[in-house]
N, C-alpha and C positions, 0 to 999 in steps of 0.2 A: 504493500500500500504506500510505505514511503517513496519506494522510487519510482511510482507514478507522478503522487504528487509534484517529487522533482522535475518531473519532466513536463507535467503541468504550467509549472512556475517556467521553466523553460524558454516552453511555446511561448506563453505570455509576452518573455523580455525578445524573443526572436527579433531582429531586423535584417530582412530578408537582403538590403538594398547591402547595410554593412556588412552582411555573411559572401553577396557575392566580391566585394572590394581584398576579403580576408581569403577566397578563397585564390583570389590574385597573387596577394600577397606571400602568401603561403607556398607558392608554388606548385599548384594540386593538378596541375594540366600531364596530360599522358608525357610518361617517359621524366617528369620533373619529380623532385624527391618527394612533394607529398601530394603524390598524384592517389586520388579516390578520397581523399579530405573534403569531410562537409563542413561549412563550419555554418548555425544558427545566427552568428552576430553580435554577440555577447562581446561587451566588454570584459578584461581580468578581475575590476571590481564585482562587477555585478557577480561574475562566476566564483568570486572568493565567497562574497556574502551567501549563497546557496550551499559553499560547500560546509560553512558554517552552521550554518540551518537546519541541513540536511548530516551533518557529522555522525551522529547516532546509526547510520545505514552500517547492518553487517558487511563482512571482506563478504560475503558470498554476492553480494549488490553491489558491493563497490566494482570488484572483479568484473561483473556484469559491464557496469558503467565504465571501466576500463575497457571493455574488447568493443566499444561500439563506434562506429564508425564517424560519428559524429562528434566532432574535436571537442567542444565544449564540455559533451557529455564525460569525456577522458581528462579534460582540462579539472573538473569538477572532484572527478574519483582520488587526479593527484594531492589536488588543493587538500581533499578530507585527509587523506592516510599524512600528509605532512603536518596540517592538523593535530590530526590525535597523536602524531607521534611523539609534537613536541609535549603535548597535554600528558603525555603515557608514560605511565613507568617503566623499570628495563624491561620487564618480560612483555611489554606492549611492544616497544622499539625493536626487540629481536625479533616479534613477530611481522612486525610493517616493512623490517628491512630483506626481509624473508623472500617476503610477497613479493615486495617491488624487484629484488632480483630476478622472481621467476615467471615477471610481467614485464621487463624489458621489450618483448617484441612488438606492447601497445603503447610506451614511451617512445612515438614515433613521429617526433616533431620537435622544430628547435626550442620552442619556448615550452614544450612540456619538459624536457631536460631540465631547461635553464631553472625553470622556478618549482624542482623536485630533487634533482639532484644530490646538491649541496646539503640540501635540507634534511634528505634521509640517510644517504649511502654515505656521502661525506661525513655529515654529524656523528653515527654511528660508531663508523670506523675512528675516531680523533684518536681512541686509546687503546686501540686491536691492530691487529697485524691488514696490511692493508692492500695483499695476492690480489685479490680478489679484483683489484683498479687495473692491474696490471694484467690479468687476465683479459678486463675489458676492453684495454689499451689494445688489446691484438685480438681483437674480435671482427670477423668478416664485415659487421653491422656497423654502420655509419653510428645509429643512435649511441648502442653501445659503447665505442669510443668516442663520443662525444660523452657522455654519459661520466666515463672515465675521468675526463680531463675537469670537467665542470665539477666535479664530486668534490673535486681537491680547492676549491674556493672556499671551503670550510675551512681547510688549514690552513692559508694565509690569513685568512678572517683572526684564527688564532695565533699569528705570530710564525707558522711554520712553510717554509720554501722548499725544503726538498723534496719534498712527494711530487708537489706540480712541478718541479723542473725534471724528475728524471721520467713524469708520464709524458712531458713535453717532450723529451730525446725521444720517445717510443713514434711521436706522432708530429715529428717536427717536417718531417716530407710528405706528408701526408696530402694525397693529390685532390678530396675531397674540400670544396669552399668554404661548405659549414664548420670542419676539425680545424683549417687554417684559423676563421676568425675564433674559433674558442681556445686554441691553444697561446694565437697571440692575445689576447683578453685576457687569460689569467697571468701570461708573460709581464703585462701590463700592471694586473694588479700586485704580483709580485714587486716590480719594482718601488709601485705607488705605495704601498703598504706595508712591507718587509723593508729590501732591499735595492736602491738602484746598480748597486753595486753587482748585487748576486744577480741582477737581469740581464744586463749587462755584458757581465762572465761569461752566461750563456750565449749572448747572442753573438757576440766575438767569434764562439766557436763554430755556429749555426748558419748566422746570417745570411752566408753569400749562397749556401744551398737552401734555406726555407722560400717557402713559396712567396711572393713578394706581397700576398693578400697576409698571411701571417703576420709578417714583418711589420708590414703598415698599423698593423693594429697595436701591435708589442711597444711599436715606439710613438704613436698617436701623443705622447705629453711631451716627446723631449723635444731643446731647442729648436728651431728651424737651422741649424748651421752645422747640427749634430746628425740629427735625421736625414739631413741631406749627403750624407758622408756614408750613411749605412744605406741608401737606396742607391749611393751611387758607386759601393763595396771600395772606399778609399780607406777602412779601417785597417 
């Protein structure tokens, strides 16, 4: 009965004209990465407040609301488990990070990574052994290694660099557009947050072979006189 409702409340916020702008956006045309993506038109607010609303929904609904095809609906499922996970105790959080590991094939889009990620697999792992990134660093699955890399913006969040720089060596040629900008993103916040130094270091050793969309992104805050010495590999 709940996940009707939800989806009630849904239909309701639908705006068909912003769903097809998103579904542009998105890139859901045949042969593009999220090609067969519906998207309703929801804003992330609105879809936060539902998944609020709605939190209460067993994993067997949420799961449900995960495998559907309809981005919101999956937008929705992430927003609760991140949710309650942070609401949860540890045998809650062992269980959501359980789940979302063995749902990765419907975390299938960049901004469901972006704003799940971090939040589970990342948080999780701050003070466990952390294979399991690294595993997904070399996983056939775009999401997956993106999955990967984004995880680890929890542990800069906390003061720690070397998990994102050595998932970044995993994924620093990586000929995919979406791994480039998320690997140079956390390069980025590595420097902004951590270290410029330790960004840096890496990129010296990296630069002239990372993909030059990486790159762009990694050094997005430094000088103009600086940045122009590493686009133009004079370092």
């Amino acid at each position: 009965m709940m996940l009707e409702k939800l989806r009630a409340d849904l239909e309701k916020l639908a705006d068909p004209q912003k769903g097809k702008f998103l579904q542009r956006f998105f890139k859901t045309g045949k042969g593009e990465y999220g090609y067969g993506d519906v998207f309703l038109g929801l804003t992330v607010p609105q879809s936060r407040q539902l998944a609020i609303k709605y939190k209460d929904l067993t994993l067997v609904k949420v799961r449900e609301l995960l495998k559907s095809k309809i981005h919101e609906e999956r937008l929705i499922a992430l927003l609760i488990l991140v949710h309650n996970f942070q609401k949860g105790d540890k045998k809650l959080k062992k269980k959501i990070f359980d789940f979302y590991l063995k749902s990765t094939k419907y975390v299938n889009n960049w901004d469901l990574v972006d704003l799940s990620a971090n939040k589970i697999i990342g948080e999780y792992l701050l003070d466990k052994p952390t294979n399991i990134l690294f595993d997904l660093a070399k996983s056939e699955s775009i999401w997956e290694r993106r999955i990967a890399i984004i995880a680890t913006y929890q542990f800069i969040i906390n003061g720690k660099a070397d998990l994102t720089l050595k998932i970044a060596e995993i994924l620093v040629e990586d000929k995919y557009d979406l791994i480039q900008k998320a690997v140079g993103w956390m390069l980025r916040e590595v420097g902004k947050r951590i270290s410029r130094e330790r960004e840096e270091e890496f990129l010296r050793k990296y630069y002239k072979k990372m993909p030059r969309t990486a790159l762009r992104y990694a050094i997005e805050h430094f000088e103009p006189k600086v940045r122009e010495k590493y686009l133009k590999g004079l370092l």
